[in-house]
N, C-alpha and C positions, 0 to 999 in steps of 0.2 A: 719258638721256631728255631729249628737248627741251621746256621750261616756256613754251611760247607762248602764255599765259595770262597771263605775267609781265609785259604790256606796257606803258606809262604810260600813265594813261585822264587824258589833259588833260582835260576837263569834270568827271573826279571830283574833281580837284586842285583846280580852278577850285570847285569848290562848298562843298570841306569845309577846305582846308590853314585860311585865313582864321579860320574860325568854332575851330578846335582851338585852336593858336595863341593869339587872345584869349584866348578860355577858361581857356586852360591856364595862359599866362601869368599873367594875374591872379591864378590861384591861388597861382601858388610864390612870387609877390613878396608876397602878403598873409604868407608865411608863410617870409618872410627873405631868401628867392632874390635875388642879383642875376644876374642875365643877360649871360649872355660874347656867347653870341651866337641868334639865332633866323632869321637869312637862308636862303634857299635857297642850300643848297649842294651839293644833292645826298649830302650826308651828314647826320649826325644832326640833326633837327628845332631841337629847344634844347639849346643846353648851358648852364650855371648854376653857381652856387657859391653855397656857403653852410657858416658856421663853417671855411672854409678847405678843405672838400672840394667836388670839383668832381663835377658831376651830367650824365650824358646822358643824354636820353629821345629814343623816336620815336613819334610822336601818328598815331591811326589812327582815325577816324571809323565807328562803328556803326550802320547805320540800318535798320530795319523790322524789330529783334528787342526793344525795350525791357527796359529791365531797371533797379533802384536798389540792389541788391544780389546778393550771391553763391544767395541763396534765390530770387529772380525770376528769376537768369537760365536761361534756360529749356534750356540744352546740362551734358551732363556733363564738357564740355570748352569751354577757349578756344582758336580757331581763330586759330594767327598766322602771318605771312604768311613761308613760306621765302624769300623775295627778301630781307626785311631781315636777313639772316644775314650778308652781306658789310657789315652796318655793326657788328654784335659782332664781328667780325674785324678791325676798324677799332678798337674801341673798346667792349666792354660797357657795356648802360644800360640802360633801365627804358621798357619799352614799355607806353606807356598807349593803351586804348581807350576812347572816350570816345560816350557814347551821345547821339547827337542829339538823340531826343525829350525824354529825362528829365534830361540832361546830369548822369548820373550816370558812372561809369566804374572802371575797372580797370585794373590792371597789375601785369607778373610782372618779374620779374630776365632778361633775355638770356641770362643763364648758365645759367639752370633752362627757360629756354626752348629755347634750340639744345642738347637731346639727342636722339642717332639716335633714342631709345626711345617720341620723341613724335611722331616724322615721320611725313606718311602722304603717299602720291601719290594727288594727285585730279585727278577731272575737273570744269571748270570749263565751267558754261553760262549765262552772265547776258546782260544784253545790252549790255555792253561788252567785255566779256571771255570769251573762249571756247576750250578746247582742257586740256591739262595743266599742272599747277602741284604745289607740295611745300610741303604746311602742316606745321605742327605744333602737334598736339592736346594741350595741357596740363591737367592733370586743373584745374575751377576751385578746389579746395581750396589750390591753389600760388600763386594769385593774389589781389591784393588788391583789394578794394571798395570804393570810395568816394564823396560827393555832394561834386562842386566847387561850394562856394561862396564 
């Protein structure tokens, strides 16, 4: 099946990569991180170390569902994007979502994320993106909640 759905929305990049990034940033360095690296590379968002184990994550932007924990957020599952599966294949990491409004956020392990048993094929209608795509529905009991501050 063809995912033409999967395309890259320059203006959503342009609006959110920035604002994650900070955010995210500051967080892991308050709390030992140093940062190998955070460039656009088309591959993982940040990579980082810390106690001599090295950290990937990919940062994804939430907006018009709010949420500051696993009770708030309003889905029986976290919706994650099958396009970033070719970067657990790359390298397993820690896919954080990060909620605009509340700048609250989450995230699961790649590994407990890329299983067939959470895949689903959908149809995609917003108004940058439109047509087929392959999420994956993780129950939110497998992921974790947090407030970046």
């Amino acid at each position: 099946m063809e995912y033409n759905a999967r395309k890259f929305v320059q203006s959503s990049y342009n609006e959110n990569d920035e604002f994650a990034k900070n955010i995210f940033l500051d967080f892991i360095k308050k709390r030992g991180h140093s940062i190998i690296n955070s460039e656009e590379n088309f591959k993982h968002d940040v990579i980082s170390i810390k106690n001599g184990v090295t950290f990937y994550f990919e940062l994804e932007v939430k907006i018009g569902y709010p949420f500051t924990s696993k009770e708030s957020f309003k889905f029986n599952t976290v919706s994650f994007l099958g396009r970033k599966k070719r970067l657990h294949d790359i390298h397993p990491f820690y896919y954080v979502v990060i909620c605009k409004e509340t700048k609250s956020a989450l995230f699961a392990d790649s590994n407990n994320i890329y299983n067939n048993n959470f895949f689903e094929q959908v149809k995609v209608n917003v108004n940058d993106r439109k047509g087929n795509d392959g999420m994956y529905r993780v129950p939110k009991n497998l992921c974790t909640f947090f407030t970046i501050t």
